[in-house]
C-alpha positions as CSV (number, residue, x, y, z in Angstrom):
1,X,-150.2,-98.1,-83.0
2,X,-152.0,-95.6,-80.7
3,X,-150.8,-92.3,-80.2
4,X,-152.7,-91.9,-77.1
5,X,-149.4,-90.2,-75.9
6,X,-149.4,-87.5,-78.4
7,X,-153.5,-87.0,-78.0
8,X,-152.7,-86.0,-74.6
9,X,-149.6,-83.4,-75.3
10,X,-151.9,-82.0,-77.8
11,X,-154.7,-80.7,-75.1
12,X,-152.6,-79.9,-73.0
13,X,-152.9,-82.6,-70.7
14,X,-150.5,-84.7,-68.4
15,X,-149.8,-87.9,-69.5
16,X,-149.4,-91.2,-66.9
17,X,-147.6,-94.2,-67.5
18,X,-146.3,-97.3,-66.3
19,X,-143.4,-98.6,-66.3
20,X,-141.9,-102.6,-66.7
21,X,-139.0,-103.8,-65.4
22,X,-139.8,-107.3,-65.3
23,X,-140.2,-110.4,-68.4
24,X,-143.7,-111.0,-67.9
25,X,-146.7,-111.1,-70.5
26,X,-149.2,-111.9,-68.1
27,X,-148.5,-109.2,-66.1
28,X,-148.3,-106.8,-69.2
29,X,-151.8,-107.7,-70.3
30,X,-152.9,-107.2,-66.8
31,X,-151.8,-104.2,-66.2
32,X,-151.6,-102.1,-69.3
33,X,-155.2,-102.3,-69.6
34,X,-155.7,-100.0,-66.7
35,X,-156.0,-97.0,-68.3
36,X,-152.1,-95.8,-68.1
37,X,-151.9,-92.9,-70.9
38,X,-148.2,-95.1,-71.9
39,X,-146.0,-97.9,-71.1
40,X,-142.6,-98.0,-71.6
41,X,-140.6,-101.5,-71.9
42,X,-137.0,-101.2,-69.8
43,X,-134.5,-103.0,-71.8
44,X,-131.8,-101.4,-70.1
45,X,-132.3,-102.4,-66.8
46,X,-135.4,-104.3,-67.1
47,X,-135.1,-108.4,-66.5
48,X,-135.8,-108.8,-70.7
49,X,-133.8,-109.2,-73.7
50,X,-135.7,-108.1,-77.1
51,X,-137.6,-111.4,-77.6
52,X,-139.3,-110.8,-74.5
53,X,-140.1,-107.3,-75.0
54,X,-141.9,-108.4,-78.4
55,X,-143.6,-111.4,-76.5
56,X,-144.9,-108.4,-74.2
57,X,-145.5,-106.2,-77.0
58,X,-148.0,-109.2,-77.8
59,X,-149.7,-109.2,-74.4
60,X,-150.5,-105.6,-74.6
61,X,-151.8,-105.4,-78.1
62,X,-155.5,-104.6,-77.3
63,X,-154.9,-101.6,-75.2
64,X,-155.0,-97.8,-76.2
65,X,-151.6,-96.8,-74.2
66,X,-148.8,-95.7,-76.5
67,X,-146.0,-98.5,-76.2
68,X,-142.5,-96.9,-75.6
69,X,-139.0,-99.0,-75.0
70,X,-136.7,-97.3,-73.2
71,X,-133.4,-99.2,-75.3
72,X,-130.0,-100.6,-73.3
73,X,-128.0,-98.0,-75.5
74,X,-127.7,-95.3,-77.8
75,X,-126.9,-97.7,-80.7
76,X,-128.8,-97.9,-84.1
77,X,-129.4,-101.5,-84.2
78,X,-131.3,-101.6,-81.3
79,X,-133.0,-98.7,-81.4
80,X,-134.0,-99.9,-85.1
81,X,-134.8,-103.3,-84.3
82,X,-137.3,-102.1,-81.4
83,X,-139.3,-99.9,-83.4
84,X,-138.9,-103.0,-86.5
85,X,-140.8,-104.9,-83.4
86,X,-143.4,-102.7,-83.3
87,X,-142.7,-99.9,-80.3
88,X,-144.2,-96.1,-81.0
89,X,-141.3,-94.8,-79.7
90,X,-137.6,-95.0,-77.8
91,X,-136.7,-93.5,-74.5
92,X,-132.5,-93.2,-75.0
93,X,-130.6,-93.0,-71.8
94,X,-127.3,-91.2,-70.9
95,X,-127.4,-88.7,-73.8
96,X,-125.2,-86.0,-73.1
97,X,-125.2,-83.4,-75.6
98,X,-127.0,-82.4,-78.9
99,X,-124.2,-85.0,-81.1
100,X,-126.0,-87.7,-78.9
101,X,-129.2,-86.2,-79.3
102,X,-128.9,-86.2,-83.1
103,X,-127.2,-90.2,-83.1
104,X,-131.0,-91.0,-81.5
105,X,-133.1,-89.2,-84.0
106,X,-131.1,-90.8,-87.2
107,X,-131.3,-94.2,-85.5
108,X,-135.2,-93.6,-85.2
109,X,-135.7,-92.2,-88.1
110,X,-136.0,-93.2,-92.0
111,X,-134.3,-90.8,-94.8
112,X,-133.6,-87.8,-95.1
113,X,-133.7,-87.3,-91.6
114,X,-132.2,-90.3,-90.3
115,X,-130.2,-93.5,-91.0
116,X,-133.0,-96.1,-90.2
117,X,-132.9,-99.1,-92.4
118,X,-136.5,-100.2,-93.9
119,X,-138.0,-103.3,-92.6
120,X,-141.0,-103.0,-89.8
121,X,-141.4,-106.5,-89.7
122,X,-144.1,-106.2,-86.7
123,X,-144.8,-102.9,-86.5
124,X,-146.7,-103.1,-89.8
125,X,-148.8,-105.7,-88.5
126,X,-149.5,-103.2,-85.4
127,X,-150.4,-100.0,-87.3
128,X,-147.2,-98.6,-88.0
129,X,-147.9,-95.9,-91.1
130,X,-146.8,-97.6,-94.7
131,X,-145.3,-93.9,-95.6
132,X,-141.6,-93.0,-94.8
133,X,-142.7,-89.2,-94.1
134,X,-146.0,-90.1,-91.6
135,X,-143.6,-92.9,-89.8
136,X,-140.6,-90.0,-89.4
137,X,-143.7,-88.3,-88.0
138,X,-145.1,-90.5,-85.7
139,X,-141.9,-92.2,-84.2
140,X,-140.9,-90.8,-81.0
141,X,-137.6,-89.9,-79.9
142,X,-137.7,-89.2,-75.9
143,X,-133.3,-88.8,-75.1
144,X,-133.1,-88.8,-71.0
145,X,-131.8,-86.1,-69.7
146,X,-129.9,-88.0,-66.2
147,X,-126.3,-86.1,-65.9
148,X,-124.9,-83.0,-64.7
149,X,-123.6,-82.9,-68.3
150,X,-126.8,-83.0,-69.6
151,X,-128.6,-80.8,-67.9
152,X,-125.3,-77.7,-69.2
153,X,-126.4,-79.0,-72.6
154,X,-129.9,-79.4,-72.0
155,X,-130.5,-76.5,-74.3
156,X,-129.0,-78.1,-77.7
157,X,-130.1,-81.6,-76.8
158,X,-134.2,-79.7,-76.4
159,X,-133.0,-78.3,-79.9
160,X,-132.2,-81.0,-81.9
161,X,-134.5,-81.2,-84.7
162,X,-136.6,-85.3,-84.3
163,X,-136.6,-84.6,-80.5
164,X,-140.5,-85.2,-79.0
165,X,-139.7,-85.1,-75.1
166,X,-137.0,-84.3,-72.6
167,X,-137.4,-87.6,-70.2
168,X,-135.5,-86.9,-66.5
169,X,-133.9,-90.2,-64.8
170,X,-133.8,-88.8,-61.4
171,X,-131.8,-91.5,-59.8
172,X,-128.7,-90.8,-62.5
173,X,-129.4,-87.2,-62.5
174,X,-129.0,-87.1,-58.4
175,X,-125.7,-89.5,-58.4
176,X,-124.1,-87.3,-60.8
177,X,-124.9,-84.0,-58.3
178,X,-123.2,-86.0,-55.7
179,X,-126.2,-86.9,-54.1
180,X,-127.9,-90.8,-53.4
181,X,-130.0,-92.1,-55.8
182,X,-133.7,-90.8,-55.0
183,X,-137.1,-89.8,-57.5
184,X,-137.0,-86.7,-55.3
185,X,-134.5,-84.7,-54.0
186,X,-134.7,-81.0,-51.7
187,X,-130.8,-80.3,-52.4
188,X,-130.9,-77.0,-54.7
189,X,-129.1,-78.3,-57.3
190,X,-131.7,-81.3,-58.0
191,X,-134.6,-78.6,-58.0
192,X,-132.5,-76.5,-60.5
193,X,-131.8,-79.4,-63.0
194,X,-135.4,-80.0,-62.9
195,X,-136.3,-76.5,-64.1
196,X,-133.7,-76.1,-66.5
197,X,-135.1,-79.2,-67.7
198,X,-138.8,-77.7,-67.7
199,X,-137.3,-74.3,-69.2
200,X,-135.4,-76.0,-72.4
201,X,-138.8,-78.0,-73.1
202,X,-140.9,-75.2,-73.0
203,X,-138.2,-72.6,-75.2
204,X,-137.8,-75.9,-77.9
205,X,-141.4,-77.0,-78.0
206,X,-141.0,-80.1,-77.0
207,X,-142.4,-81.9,-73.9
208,X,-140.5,-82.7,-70.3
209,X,-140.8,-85.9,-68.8
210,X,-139.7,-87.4,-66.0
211,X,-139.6,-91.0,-63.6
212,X,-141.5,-90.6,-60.9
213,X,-144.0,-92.6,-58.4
214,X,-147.5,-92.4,-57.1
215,X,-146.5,-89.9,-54.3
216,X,-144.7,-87.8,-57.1
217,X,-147.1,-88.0,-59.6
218,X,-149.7,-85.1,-59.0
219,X,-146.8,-82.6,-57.8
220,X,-145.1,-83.3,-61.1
221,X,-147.7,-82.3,-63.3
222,X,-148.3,-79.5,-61.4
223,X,-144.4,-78.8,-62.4
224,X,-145.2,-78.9,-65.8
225,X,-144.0,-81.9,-66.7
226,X,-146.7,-83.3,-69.6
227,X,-145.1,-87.5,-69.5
228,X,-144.8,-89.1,-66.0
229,X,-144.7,-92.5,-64.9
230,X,-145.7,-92.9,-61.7
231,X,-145.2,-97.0,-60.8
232,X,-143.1,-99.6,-62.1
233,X,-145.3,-103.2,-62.7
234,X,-143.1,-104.2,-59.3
235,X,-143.9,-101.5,-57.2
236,X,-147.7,-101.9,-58.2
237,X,-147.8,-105.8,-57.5
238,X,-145.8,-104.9,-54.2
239,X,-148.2,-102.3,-52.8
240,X,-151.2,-104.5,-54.0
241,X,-149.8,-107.5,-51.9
242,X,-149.1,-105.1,-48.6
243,X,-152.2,-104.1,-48.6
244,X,-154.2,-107.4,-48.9
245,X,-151.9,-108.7,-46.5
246,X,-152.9,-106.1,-44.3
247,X,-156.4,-106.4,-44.9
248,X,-156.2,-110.0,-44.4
249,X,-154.3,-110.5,-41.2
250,X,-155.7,-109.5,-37.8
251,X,-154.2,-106.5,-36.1
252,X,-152.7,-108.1,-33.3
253,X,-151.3,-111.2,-34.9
């Protein structure tokens, strides 16, 4: 299992990834070998149930990127079964506060820290370490941080002990300001969330993230933010059809 992920939090470095949405293997293998530093599977609202997340577990099982599933809900059979499959690590949406924060890491993690039952049916096939202590470790636990709620707890979630990264869904985060859904946002209050978010990582040690896209991407390293994934596998087959479409057809047709 690579820990590419961690390798780049560890020099300091800004991570990239890429993000799937859709149930395709072909288009994981294609893609994920393009030097993205992770990928993250989207079973919440991605197109796939867990069979096709392991069928594009498969696909990408010869590139470096760290594989991450971002899982439907905070619930321990999922979250266990995912990691069983052979993921590095889940991305947990709508946690709230440090209780949910602390449900995530005991789902994700083996005794005496967590709750995990033993049985990495895959993931010992893919790497995953044979000892409980180096597999509480290495598993990652990324809660998104995606409500006004959040962000007034953001310091206890940032605390809770199991917690690797703070990831921001911006599109959550800006409904819940009263604002439309958006990656980006000049209202106060989104710029505010965001640095409280930045602030909590940086006081608990652990690493912000946060969705973004390719016009987003430098500006929010520059931020500080150490995990961003900067296009979906839709948006990049999108701009790659525009643009040979544009290429192709004569300007004044």
């Amino acid at each position: 299992m690579s820990a590419r992920l961690q390798d780049r939090w560890e020099v300091g470095r800004t991570a990239f990834g890429l993000w799937f949405s859709t149930d395709s293997p072909s288009s994981a293998e294609a893609l994920a070998g393009l030097d993205f530093d992770y990928v993250v599977i989207d079973l919440q609202h991605g197109l796939m149930e867990v069979a096709g997340a392991i069928s594009m577990m498969r696909a990408m099982s010869r590139t470096d990127a760290t594989l991450l599933c971002r899982v439907p809900v905070n619930e321990p059979g999922i979250i266990g079964r995912i990691l069983d499959a052979g993921a590095a690590g889940v991305i947990v949406p709508m946690v709230n506060d440090a209780a949910d924060a602390e449900a995530a890491v005991r789902a994700a993690k083996y005794s005496p820290r967590g709750d995990r039952s033993y049985g990495p049916t895959r993931a010992r096939l893919v790497g995953a370490p044979a000892d409980i202590a180096d597999a509480n470790r290495s598993t990652l636990v990324i809660p998104m941080i995606e409500t006004a709620e959040a962000i007034g707890n953001v310091a206890a979630i940032a605390a809770v002990d199991g917690v690797d990264a703070l990831y921001i869904g911006p599109s959550d985060l800006s409904i819940t300001l009263g604002l439309q859904p958006a990656n980006d946002q000049s209202d106060p209050r989104f710029v505010a969330a965001l640095s409280s978010v930045l602030d909590a990582a940086r006081a608990a040690g652990v690493e912000p993230g946060i969705h973004a896209d390719p016009q987003l991407g430098a500006l929010r390293s520059d931020q500080g933010f150490a995990m961003v994934t900067v296009v979906t596998d839709t948006q990049a087959v999108v701009a790659g059809a525009v643009e040979a479409l544009a290429a192709a057809r004569p300007h004044d047709a």
